[in-house]
N, C-alpha and C positions, 0 to 999 in steps of 0.2 A: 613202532619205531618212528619216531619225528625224522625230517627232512630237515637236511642240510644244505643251507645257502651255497653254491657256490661262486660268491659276489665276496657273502662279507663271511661268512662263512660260520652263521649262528643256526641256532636249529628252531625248528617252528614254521622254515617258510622255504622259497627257494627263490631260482636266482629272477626268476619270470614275475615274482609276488614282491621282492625283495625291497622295502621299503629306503631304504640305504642310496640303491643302485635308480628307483623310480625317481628318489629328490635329486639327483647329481643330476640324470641325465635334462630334468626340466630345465637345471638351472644353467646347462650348456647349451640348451634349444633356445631356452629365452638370450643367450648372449650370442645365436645366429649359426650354431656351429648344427650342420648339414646331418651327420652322423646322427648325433643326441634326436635330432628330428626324425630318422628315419627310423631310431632303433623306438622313440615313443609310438611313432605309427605302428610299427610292426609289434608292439605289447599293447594295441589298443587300446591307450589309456595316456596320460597326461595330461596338462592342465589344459580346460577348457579358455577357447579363444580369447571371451570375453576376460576371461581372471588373468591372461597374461600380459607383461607387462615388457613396453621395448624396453630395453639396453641404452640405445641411441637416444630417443626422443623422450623418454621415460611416462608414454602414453599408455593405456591399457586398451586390449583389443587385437594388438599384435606384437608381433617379434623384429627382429631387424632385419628376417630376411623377408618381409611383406612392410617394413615401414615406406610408406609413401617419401617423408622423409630426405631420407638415404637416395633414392631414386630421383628425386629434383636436384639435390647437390652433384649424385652424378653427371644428371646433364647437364645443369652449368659448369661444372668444371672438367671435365673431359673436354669442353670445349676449349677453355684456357690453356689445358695439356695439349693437346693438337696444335692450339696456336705457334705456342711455345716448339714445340717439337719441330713440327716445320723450319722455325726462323734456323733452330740449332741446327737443322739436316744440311739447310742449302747451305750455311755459313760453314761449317765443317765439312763442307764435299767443297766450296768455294775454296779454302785455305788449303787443304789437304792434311787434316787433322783425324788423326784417327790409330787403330794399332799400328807400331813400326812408326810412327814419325817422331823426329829428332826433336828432343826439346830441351830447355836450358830454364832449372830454378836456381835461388840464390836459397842456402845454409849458412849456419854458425857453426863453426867447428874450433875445437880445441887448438890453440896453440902453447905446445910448452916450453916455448923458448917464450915465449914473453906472459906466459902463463893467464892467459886471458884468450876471450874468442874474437876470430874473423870471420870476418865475412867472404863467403868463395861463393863463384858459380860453378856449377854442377850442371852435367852434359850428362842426358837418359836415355832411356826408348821409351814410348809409350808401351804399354804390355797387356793392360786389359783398360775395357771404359765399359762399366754399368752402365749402360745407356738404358738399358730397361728403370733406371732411379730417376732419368731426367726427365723432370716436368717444369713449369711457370714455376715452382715455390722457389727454384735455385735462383730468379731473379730478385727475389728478396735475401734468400740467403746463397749467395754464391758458394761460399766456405765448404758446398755437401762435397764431401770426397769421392765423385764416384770415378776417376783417372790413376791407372795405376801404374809408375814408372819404377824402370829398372835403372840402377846405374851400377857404376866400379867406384868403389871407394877406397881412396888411398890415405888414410888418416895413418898421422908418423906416431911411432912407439914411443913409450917414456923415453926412450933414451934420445928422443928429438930427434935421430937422422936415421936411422931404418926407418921404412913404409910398409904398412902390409894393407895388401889390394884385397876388398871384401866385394865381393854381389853383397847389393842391397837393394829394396823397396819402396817405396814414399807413397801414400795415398796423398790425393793431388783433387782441388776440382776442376773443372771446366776451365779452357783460357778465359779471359772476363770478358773480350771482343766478341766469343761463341754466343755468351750467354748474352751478353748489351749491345751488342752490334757495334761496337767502340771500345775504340782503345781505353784502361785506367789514365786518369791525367797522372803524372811523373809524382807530384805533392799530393795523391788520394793515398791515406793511409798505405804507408810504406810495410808494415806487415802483410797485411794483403797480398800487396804484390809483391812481396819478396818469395812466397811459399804457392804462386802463381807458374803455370809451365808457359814458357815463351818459348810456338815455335820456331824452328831451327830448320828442319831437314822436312818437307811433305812428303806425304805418301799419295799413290792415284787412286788407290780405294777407302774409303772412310772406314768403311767395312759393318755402318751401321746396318741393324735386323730390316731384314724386310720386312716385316710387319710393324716395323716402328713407328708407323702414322695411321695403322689398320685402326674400325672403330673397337674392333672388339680388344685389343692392344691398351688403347687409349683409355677404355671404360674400367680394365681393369685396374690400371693405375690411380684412377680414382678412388674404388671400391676399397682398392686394399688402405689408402688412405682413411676410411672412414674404422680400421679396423683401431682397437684399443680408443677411442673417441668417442665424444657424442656431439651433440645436435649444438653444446656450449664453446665446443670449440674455437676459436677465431674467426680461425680460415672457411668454416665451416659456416657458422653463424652470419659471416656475410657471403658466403654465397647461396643461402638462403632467403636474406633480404634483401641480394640483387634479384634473384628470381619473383619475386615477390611482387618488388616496383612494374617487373616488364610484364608480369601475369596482366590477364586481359579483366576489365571489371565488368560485372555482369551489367545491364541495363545501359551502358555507356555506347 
């Protein structure tokens, strides 16, 4: 009686020989994934060092979790993240920006008396902040949403004069002073700052993690950055040839 896979479920082999379940798990080890690694160890078998190929760097010899690589981007830019993170700590524990503080964005909303939209300011709470998302990239792109505010919203019924009051949400980012240390000028793109939280009311705890400027905190906010990426990425590619320039030359 032939042996039946319990992978893929043909006969002739099982789940340990299982040629089906040997290719998937190589091709999850070479893209870095810890598991597919241990579960090849433990079948004593997978591809040899030299035949595998990074993910990231697309060099043969290793994987992404031994790419050298991967490991100098982390350390220059975990650095950039610590930088970054600091200025955000003192500047939002300076302002009193944090869960619980009062803030005010501007909306368009419907009006059906004049059947077109205004503009209103909107009074929130802060309610959650991803601080675990904030690093240096938000000072190129401010717009990441990681500020999440509550408000009351009283938008009027068709019938233009009943109101009915809703809880609602807005994903929000950073005030833009947090992130640049200064205010937006009045005339820098007015979308921007219209969907911008200006606070209102402080709080005395910011309530950021304690670990929020730890290194191992820091490194990992890098790491996971390099995940779905590779070595061609932008952001990536120069912080490889900023390391590059500061590496020391040999004979000099």
């Amino acid at each position: 009686m032939q042996n039946r896979c319990g992978y893929c479920y043909q006969l002739g082999h099982n789940r340990r020989t299982c040629p089906g379940l040997q290719e998937r798990l190589e091709k999850s080890a070479n893209d870095g994934n810890h598991y597919a690694i241990s579960q090849l160890e433990r079948r004593g078998s997978g591809k040899k060092k030299e035949d595998r190929k990074c993910s990231f760097c697309e060099t043969r010899g290793h994987d992404r979790r031994t790419c050298e690589r991967i490991s100098t981007f982390i350390a220059v830019d975990s650095r950039k993240v610590l930088e970054a993170r600091t200025l955000y700590k003192a500047r939002a524990e300076e302002q009193g920006f944090g869960v619980g503080s009062l803030v005010q964005f501007e909306t368009r909303m419907y009006d059906y008396k004049t059947s077109g939209y205004n503009t209103k300011n909107i009074v929130g709470i802060v309610n959650r902040i991803s601080w675990d998302k904030a690093d240096h990239r938000l000072q190129s792109n401010s717009q990441s949403n990681i500020v999440n505010v509550v408000y009351n919203d009283f938008s009027k019924n068709s019938d233009g004069q009943s109101a009915t009051q809703k809880e609602k949400a807005i994903q929000m980012p950073l005030p833009y002073d947090i992130i640049h240390g200064e205010p937006r000028e009045d005339d820098d793109n007015y979308y921007y700052r219209s969907i911008e939280p200006k606070l209102l009311g402080p709080v005395a705890n910011s309530g950021i993690p304690k670990d929020f400027l730890s290194t191992k905190t820091v490194e990992k906010v890098s790491r996971n950055y390099t995940k779905d990426r590779d070595v061609w990425t932008y952001s990536i590619s120069d912080a490889l040839a900023e390391a590059a320039e500061k590496a020391p030359t040999v004979g000099k």
